[in-house]
DSSP file (Angstrom, degrees, kcal/mol; ACC not computed):
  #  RESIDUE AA STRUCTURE BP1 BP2  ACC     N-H-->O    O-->H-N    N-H-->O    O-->H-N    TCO  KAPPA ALPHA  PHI   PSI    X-CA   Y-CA   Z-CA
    1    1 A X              0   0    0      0, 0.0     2,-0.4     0, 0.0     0, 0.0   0.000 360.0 360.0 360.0 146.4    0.0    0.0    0.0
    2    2 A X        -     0   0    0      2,-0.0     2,-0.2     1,-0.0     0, 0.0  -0.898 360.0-125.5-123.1 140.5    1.5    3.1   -0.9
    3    3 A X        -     0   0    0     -2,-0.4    -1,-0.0     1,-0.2     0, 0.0  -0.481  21.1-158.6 -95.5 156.1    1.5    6.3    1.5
    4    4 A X  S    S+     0   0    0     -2,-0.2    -1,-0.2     1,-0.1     3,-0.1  -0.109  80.8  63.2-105.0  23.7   -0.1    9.1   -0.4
    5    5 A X  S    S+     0   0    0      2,-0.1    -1,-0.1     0, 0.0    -2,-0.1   0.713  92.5  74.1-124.3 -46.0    1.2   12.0    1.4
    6    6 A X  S    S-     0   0    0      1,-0.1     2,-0.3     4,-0.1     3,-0.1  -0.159  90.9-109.7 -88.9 155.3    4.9   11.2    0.5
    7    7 A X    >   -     0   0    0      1,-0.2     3,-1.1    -3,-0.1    -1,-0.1  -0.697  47.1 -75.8-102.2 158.8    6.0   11.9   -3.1
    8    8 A X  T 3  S+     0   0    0     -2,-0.3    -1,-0.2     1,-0.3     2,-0.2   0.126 113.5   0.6 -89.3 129.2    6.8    9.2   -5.4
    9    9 A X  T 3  S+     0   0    0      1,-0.2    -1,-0.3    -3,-0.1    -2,-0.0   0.015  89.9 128.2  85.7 -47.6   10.3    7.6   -4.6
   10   10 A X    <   -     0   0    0     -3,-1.1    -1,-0.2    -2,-0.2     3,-0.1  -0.428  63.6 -98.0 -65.4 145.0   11.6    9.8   -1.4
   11   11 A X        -     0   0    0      1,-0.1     2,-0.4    -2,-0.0     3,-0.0   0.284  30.1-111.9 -11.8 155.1   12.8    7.9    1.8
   12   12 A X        -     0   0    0      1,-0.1    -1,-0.1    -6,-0.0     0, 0.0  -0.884  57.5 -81.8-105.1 155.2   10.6    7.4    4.5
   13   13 A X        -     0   0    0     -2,-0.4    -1,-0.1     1,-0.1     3,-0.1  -0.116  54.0 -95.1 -44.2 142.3   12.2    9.6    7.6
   14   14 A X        -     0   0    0      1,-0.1     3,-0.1    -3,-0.0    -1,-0.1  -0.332  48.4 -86.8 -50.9 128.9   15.2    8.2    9.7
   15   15 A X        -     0   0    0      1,-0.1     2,-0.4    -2,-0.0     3,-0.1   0.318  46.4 -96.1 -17.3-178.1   14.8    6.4   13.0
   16   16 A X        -     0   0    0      1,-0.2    -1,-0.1    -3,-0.1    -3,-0.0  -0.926  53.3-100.2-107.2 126.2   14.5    8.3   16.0
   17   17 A X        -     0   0    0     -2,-0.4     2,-0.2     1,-0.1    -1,-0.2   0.049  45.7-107.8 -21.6 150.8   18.3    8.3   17.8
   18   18 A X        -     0   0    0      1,-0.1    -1,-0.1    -3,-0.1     4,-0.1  -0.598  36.5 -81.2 -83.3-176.0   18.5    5.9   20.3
   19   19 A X        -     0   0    0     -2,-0.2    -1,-0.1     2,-0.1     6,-0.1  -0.258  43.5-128.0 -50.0 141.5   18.6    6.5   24.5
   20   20 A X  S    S+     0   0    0      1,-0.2     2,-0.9    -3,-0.1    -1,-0.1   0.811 100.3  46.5 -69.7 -23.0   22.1    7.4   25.4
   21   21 A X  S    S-     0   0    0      1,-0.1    -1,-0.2     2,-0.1     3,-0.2  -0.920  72.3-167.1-117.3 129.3   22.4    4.9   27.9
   22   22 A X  S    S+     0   0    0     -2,-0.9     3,-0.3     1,-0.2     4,-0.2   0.490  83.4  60.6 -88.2  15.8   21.0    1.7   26.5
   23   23 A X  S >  S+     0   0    0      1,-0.2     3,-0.6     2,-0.2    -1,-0.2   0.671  89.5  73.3-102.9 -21.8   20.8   -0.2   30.0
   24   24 A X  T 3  S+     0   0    0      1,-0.2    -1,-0.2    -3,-0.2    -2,-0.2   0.601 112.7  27.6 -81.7   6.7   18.4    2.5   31.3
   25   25 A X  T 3  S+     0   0    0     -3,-0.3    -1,-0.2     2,-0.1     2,-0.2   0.480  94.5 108.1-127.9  24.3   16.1    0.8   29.1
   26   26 A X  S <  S-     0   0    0     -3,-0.6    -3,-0.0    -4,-0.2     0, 0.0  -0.421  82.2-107.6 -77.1 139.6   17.5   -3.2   29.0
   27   27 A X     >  -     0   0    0     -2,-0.2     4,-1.2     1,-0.1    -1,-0.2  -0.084  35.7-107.9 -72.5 172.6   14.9   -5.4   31.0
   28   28 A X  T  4 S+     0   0    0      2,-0.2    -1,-0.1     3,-0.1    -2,-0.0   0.400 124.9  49.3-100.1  -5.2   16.9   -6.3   34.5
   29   29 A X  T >> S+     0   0    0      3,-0.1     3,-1.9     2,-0.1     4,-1.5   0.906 111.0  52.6 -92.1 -43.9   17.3  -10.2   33.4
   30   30 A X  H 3> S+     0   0    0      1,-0.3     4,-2.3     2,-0.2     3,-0.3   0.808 115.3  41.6 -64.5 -54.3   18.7   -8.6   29.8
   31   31 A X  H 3< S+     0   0    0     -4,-1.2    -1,-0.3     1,-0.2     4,-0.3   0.410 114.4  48.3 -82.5  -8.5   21.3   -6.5   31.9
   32   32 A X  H <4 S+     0   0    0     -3,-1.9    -1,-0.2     2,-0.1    -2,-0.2   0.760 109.5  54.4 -97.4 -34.3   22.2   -9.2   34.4
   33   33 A X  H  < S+     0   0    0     -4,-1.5     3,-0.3    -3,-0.3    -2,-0.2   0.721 114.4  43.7 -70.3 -42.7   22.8  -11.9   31.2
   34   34 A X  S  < S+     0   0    0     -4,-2.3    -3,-0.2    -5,-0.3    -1,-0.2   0.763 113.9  49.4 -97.0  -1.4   25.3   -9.3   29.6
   35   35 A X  S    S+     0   0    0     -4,-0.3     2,-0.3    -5,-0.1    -1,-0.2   0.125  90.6  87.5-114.0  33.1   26.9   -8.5   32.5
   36   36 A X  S    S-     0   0    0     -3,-0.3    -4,-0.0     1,-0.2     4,-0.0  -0.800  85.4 -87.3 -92.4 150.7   27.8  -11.8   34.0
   37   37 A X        -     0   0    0     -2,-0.3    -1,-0.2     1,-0.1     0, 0.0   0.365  28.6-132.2 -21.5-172.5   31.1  -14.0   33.3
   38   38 A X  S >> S+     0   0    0      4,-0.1     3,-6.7    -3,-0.1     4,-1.0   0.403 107.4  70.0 -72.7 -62.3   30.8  -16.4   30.4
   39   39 A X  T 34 S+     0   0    0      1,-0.3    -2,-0.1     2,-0.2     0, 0.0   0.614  88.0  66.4 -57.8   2.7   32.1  -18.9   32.6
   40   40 A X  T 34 S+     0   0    0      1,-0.1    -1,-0.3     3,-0.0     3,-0.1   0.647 112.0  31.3 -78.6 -11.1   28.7  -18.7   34.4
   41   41 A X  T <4 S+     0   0    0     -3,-6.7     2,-0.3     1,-0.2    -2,-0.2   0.837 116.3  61.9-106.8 -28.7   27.0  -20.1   31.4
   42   42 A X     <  +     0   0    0     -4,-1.0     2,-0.5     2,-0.0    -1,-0.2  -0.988  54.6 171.9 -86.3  97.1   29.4  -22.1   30.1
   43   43 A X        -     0   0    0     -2,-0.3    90,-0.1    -3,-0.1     2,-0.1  -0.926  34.8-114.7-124.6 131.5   31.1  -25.2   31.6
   44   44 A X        -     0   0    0     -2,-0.5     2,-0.2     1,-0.1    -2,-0.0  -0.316  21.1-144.5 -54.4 129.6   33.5  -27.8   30.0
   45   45 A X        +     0   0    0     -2,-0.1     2,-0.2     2,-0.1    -1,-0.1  -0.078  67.9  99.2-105.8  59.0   32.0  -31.0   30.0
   46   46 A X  S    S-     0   0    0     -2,-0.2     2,-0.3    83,-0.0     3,-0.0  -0.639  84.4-104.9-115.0 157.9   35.1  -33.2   30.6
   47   47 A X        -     0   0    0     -2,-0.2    -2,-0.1     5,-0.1     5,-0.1  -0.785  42.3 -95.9 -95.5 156.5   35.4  -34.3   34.4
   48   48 A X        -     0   0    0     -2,-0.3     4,-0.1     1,-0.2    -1,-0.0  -0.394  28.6-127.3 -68.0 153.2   38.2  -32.3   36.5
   49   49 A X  S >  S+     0   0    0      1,-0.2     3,-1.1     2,-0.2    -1,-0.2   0.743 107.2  66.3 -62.7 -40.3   41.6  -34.5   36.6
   50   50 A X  T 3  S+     0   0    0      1,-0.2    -1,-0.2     2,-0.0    -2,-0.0   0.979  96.1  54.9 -60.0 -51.3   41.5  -34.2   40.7
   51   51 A X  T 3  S-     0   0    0      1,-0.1    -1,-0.2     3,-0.0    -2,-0.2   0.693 100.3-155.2 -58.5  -7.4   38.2  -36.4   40.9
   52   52 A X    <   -     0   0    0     -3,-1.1     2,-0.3    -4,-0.1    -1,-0.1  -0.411  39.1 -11.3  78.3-157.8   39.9  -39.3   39.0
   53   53 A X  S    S-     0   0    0     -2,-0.1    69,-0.0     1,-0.1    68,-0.0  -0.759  76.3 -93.0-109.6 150.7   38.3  -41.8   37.1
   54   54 A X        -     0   0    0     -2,-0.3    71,-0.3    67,-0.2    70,-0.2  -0.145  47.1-126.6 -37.2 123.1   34.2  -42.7   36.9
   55   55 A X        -     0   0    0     69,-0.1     2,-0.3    82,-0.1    -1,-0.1  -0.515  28.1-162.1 -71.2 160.0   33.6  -45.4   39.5
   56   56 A X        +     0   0    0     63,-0.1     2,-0.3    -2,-0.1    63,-0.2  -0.846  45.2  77.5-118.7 179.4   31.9  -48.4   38.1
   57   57 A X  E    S+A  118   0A   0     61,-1.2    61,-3.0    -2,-0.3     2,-0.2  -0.999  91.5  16.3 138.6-134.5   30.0  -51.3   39.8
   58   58 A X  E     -A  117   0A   0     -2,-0.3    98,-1.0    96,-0.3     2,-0.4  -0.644  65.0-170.5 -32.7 109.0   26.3  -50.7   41.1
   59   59 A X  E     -Ab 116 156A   0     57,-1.0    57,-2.1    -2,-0.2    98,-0.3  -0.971  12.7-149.1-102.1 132.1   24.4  -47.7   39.8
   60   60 A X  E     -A  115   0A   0     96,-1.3     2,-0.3    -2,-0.4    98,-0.3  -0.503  13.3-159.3 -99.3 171.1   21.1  -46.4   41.0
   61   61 A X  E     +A  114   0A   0     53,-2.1    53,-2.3    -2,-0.1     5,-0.1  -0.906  22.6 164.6-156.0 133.0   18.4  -44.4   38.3
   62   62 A X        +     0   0    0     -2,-0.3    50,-0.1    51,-0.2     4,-0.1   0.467  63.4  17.6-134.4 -27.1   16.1  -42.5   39.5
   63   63 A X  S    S-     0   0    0     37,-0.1     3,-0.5     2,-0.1     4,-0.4   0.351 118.5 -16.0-115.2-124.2   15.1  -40.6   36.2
   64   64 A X  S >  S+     0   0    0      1,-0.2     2,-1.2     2,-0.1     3,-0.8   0.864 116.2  73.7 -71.0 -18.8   15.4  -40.8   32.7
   65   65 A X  T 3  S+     0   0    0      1,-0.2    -1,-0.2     5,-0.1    49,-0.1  -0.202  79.2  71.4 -87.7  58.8   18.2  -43.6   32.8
   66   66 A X  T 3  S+     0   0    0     -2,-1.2     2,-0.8    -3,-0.5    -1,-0.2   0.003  74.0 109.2-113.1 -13.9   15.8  -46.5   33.9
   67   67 A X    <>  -     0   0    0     -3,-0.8     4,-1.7    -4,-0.4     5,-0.2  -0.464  62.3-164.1 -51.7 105.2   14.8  -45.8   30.2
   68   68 A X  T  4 S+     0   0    0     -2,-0.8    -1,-0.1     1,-0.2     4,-0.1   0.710  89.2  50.2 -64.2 -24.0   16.3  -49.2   28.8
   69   69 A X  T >> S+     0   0    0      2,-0.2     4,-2.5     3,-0.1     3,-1.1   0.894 110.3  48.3 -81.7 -54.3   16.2  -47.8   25.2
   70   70 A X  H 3> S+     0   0    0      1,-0.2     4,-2.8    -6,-0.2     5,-0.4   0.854 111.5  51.6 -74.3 -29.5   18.1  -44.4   26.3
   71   71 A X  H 3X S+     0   0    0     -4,-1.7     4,-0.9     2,-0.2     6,-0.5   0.767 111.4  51.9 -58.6 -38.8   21.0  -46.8   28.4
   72   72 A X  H <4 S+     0   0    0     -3,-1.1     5,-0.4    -5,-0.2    -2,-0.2   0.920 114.1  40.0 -80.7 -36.4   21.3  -48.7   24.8
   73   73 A X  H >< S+     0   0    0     -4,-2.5     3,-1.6     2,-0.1    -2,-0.2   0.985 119.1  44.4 -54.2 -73.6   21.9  -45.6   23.0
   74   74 A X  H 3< S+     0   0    0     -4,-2.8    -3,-0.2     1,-0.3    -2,-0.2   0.889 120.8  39.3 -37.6 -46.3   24.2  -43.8   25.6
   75   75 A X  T 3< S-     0   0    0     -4,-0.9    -1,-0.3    -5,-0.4    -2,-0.1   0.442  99.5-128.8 -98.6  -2.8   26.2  -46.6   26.2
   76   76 A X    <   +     0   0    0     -3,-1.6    -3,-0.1     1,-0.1    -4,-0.1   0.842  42.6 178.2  69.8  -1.1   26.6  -48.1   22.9
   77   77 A X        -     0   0    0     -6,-0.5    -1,-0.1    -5,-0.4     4,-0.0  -0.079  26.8-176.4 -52.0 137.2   25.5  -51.5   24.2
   78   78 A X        +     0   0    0      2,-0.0     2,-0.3     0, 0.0    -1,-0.2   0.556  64.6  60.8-107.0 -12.6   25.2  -54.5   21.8
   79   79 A X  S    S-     0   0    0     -7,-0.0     2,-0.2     1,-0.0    -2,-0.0  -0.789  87.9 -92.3-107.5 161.6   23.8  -57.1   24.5
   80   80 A X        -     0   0    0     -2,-0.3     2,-0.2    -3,-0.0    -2,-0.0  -0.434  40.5-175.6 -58.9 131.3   21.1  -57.5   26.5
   81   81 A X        -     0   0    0     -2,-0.2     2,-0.4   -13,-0.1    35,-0.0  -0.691  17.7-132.0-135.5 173.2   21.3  -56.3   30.0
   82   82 A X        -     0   0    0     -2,-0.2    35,-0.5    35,-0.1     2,-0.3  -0.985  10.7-159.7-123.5 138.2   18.7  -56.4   33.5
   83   83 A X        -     0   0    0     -2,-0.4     2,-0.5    33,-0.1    33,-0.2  -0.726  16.9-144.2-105.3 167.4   18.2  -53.4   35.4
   84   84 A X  E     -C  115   0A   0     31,-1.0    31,-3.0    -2,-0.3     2,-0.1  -0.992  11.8-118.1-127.7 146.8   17.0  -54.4   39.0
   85   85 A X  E     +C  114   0A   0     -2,-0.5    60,-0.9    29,-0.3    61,-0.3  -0.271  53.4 144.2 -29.7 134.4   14.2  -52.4   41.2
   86   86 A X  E     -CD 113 144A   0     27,-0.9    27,-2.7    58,-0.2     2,-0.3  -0.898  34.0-147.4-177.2 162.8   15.7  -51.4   43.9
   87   87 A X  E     -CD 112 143A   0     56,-3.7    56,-2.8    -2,-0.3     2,-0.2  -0.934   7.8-140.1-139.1 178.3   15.5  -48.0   46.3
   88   88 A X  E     -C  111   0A   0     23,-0.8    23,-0.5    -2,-0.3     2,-0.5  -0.729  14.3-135.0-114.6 165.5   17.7  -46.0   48.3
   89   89 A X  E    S+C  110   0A   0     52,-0.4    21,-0.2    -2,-0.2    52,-0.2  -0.932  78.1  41.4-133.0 145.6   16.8  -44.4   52.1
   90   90 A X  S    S+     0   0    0     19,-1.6    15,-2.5    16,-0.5     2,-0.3   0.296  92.4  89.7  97.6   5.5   17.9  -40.2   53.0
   91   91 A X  E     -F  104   0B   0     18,-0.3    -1,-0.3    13,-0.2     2,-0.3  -0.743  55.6-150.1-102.1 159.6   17.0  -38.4   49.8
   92   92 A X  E     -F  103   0B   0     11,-3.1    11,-4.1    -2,-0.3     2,-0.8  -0.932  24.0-115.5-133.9 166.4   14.1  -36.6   48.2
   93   93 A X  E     +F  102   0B   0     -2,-0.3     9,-0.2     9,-0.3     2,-0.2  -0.742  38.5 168.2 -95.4  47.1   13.0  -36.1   45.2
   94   94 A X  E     -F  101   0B   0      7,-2.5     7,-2.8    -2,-0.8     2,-0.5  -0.631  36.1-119.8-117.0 155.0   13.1  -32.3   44.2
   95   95 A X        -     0   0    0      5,-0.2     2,-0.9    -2,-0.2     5,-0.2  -0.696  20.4-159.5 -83.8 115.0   12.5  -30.8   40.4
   96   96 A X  S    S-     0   0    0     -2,-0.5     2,-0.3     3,-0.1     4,-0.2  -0.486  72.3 -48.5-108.9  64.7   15.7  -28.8   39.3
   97   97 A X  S    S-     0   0    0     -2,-0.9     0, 0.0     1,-0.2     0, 0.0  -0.691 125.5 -24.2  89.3-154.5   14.1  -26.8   36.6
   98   98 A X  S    S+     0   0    0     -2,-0.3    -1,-0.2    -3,-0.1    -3,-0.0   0.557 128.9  85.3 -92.4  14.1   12.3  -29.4   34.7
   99   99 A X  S    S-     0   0    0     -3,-0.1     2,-0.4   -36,-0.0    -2,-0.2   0.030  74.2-113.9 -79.1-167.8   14.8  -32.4   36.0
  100  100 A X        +     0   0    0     -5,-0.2     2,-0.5    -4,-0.2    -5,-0.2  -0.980  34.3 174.1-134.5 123.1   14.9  -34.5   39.0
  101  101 A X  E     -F   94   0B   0     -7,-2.8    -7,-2.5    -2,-0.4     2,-0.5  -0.971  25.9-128.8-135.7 162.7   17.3  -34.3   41.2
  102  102 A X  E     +F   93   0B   0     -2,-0.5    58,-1.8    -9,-0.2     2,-0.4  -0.640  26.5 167.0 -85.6 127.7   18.2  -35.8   44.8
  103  103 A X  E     -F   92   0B   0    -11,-4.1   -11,-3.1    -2,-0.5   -13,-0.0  -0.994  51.0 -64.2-136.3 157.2   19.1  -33.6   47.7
  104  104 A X  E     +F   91   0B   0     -2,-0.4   -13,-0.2   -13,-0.2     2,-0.1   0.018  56.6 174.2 -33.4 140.1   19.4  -35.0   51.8
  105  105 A X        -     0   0    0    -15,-2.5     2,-0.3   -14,-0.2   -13,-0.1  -0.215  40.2 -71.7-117.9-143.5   16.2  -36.1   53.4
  106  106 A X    >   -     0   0    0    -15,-0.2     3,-2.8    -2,-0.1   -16,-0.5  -0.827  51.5 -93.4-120.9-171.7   15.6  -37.5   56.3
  107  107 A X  T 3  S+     0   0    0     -2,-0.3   -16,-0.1     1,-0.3   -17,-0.1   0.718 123.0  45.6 -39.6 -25.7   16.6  -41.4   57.4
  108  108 A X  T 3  S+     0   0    0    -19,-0.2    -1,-0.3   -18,-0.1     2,-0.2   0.131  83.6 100.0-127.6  -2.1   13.4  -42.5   56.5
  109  109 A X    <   -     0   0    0     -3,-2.8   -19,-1.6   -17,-0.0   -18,-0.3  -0.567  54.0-160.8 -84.9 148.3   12.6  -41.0   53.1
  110  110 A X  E     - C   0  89A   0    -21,-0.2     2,-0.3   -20,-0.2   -21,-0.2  -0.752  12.7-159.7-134.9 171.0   13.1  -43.4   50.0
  111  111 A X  E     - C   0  88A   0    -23,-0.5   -23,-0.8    -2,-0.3     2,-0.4  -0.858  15.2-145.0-134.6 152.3   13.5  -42.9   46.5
  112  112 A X  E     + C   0  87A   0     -2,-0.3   -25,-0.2   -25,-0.2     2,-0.1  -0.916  36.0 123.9-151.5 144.4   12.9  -45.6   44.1
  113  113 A X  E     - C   0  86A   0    -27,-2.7   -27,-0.9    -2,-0.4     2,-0.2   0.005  54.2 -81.3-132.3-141.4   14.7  -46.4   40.7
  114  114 A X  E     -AC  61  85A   0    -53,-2.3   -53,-2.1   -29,-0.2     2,-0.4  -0.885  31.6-133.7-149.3 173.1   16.5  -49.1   39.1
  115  115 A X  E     -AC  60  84A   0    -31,-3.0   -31,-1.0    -2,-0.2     2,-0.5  -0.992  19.5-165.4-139.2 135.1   19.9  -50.1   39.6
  116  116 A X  E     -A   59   0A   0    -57,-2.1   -57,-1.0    -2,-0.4     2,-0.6  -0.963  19.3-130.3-133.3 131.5   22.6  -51.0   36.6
  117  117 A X  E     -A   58   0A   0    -35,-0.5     2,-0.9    -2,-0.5   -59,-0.3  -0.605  17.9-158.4 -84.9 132.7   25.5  -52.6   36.6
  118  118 A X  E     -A   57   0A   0    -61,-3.0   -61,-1.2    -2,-0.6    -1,-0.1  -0.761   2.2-166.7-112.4 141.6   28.4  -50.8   34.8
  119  119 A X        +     0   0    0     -2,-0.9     2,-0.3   -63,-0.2    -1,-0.2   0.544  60.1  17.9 -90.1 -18.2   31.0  -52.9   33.9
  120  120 A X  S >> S-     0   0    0      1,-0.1     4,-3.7   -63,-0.1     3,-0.8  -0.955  72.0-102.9-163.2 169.2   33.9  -50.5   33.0
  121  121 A X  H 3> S+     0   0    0     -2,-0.3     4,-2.0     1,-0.3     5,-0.3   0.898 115.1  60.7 -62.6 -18.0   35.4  -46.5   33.3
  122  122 A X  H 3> S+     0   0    0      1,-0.2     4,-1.4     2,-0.2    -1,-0.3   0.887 104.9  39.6 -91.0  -9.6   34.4  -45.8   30.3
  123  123 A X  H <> S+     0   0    0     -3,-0.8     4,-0.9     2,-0.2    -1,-0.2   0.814 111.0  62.9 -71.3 -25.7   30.6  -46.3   30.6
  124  124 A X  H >X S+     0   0    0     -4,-3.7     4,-1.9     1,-0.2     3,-1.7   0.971 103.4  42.9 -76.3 -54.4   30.9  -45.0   33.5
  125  125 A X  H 3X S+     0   0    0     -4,-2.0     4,-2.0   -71,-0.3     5,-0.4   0.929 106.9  62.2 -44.7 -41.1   32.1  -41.6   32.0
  126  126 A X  H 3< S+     0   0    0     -4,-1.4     4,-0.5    -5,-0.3    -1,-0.3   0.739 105.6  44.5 -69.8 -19.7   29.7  -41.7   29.4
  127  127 A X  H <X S+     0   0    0     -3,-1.7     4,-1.7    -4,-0.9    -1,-0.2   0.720 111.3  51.1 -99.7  -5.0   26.9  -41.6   31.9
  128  128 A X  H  X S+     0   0    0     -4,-1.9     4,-1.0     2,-0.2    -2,-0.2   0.976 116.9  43.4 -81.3 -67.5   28.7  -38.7   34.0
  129  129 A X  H  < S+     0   0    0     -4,-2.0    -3,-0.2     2,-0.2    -2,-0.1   0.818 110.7  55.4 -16.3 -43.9   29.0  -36.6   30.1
  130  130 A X  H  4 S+     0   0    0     -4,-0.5    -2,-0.2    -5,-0.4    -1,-0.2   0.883 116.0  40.4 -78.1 -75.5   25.4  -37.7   29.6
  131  131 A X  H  < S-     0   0    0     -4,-1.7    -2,-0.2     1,-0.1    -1,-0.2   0.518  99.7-139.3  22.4 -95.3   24.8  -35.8   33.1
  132  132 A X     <  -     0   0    0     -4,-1.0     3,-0.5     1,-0.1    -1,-0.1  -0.450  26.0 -71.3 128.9 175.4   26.6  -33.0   33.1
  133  133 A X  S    S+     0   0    0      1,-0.2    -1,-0.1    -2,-0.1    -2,-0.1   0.718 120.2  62.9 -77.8 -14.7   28.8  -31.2   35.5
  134  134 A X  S    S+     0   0    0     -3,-0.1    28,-1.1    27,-0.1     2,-0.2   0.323  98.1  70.6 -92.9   6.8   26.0  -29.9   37.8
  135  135 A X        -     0   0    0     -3,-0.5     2,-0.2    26,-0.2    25,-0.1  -0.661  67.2-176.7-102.0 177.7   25.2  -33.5   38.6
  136  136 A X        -     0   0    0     -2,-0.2    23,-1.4    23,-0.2     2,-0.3  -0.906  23.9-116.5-157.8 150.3   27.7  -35.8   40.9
  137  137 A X  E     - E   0 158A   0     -2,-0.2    21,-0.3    21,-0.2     2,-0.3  -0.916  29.2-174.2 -75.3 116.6   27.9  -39.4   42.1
  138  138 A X  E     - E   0 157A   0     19,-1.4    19,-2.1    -2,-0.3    17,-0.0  -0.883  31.5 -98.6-148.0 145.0   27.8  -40.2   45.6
  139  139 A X  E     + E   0 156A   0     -2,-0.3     2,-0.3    17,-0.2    17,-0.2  -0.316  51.1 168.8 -63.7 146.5   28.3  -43.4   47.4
  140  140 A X  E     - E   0 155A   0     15,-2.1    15,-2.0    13,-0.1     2,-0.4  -0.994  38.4-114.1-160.9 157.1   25.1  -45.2   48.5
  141  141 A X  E     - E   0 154A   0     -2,-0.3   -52,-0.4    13,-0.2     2,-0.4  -0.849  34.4-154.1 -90.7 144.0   23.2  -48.5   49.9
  142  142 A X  E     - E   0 153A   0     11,-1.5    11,-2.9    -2,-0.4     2,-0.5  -0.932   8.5-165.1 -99.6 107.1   20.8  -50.3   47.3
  143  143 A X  E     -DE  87 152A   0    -56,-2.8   -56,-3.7    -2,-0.4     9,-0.2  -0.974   8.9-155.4-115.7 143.4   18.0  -52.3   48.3
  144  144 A X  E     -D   86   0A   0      7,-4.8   -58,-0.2    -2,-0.5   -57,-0.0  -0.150   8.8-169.6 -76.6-179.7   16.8  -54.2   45.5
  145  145 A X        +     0   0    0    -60,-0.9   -59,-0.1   -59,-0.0    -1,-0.1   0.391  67.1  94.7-144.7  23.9   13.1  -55.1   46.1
  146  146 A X  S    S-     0   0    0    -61,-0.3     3,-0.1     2,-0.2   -60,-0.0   0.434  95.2-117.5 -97.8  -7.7   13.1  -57.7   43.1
  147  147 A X  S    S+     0   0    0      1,-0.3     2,-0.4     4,-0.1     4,-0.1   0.573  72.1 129.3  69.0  17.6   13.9  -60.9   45.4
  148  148 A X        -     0   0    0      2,-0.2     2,-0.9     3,-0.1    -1,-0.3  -0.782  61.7 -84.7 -99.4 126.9   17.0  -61.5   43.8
  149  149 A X  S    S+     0   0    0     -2,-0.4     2,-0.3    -3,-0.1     0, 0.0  -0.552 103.1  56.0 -77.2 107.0   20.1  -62.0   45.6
  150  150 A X        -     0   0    0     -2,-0.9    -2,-0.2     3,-0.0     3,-0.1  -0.056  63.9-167.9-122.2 176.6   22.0  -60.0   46.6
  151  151 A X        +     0   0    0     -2,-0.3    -7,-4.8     1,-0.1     2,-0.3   0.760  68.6  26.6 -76.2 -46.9   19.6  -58.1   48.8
  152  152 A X  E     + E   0 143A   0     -9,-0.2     2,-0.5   -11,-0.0    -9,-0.2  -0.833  65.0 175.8-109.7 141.6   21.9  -55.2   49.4
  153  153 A X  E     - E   0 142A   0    -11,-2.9   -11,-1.5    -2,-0.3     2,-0.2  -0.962  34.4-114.5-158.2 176.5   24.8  -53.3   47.9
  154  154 A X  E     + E   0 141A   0     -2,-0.5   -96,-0.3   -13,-0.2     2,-0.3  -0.612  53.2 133.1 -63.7 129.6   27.2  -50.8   47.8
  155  155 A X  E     - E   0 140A   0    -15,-2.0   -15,-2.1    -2,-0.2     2,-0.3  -0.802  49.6 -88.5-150.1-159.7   26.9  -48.1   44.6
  156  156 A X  E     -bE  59 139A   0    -98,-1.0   -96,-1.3    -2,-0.3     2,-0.2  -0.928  26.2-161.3-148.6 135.4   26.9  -45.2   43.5
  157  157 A X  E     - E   0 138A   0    -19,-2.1   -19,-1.4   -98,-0.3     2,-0.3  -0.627  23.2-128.2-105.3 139.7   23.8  -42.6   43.1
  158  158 A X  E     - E   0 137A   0    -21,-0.3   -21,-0.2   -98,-0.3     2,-0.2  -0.674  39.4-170.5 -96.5 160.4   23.7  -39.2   40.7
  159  159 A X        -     0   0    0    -23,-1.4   -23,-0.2     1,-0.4   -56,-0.1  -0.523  25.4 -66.6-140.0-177.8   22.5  -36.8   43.3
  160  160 A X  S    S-     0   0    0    -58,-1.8    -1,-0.4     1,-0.3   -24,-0.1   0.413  73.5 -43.7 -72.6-152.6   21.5  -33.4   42.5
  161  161 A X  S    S-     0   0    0    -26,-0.1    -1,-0.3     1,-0.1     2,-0.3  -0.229  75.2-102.0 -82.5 176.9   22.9  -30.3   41.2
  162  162 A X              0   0    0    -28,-1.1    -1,-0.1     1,-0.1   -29,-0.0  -0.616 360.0 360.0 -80.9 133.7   26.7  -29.6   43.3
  163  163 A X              0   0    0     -2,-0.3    -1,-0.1     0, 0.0    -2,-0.1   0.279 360.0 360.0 -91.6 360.0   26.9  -27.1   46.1
């Protein structure tokens, strides 16, 4: 549509200048986002060299990895493998943005997962990568609740985000 007060061809007029200071009108998350680190947003997703290498043995799932399909992908598996029922006692359950993560409960609080065994450091790295850095592994008792021996054991739990 063609404006009919300007003649045929001219320009339309120039913007308007902007504000001289352009934070006096940047929203307060806009102005908080451009003036924070990078390294607040960013993290290398290798694990640091002090923590050593991924344990393996026991691990308990509490979230998306009791998905048997997502375990085959991540881990590259070509056999068939059992995840066992099983739960754990002192955590809860809390949503860390739209995730799940574990923080202290009290004695008497449970979670229940599944539990998989991983058989070497490098699976075990691949599920810490799949992770992230803002999760960690923490030693933990498993009881299975499947009727399979053993009853009990020793692992390792992803916990929530790191403090």
């Amino acid at each position: 549509m063609a404006d009919s007060t300007r003649p045929r061809g001219s320009l339309p007029p120039p913007p308007p200048p902007p504000p001289e200071d352009l934070r006096a009108k940047m929203s307060p998350t806009v102005l908080k986002m451009r003036t924070t680190s990078p390294s607040h947003f960013f993290q290398s997703q290798t694990r640091p060299q002090d923590q050593g290498p991924a344990p393996t043995g026991p691990y308990f799932f509490y979230g998306s990895l009791q998905d048997q399909s997502l375990l085959i992908d991540l881990l590259d598996l070509k056999h068939s493998f059992h995840l066992r029922p099983a739960y754990i006692k002192g955590y809860k359950c809390k949503l860390w943005g739209p995730y799940p993560a574990l923080v202290s409960g009290d004695p008497g609080d449970t979670i229940t997962g599944a539990v998989y065994e991983v058989p070497t450091v490098e699976d075990a790295e691949k599920l810490a990568a799949y992770e992230g850095l803002s999760y960690t592994t923490v030693a933990c008792s498993i009881w299975y609740v499947d009727g399979q021996s053993p009853l009990q054991a020793e692992g390792e739990e992803g916990t929530g985000k790191k403090e």
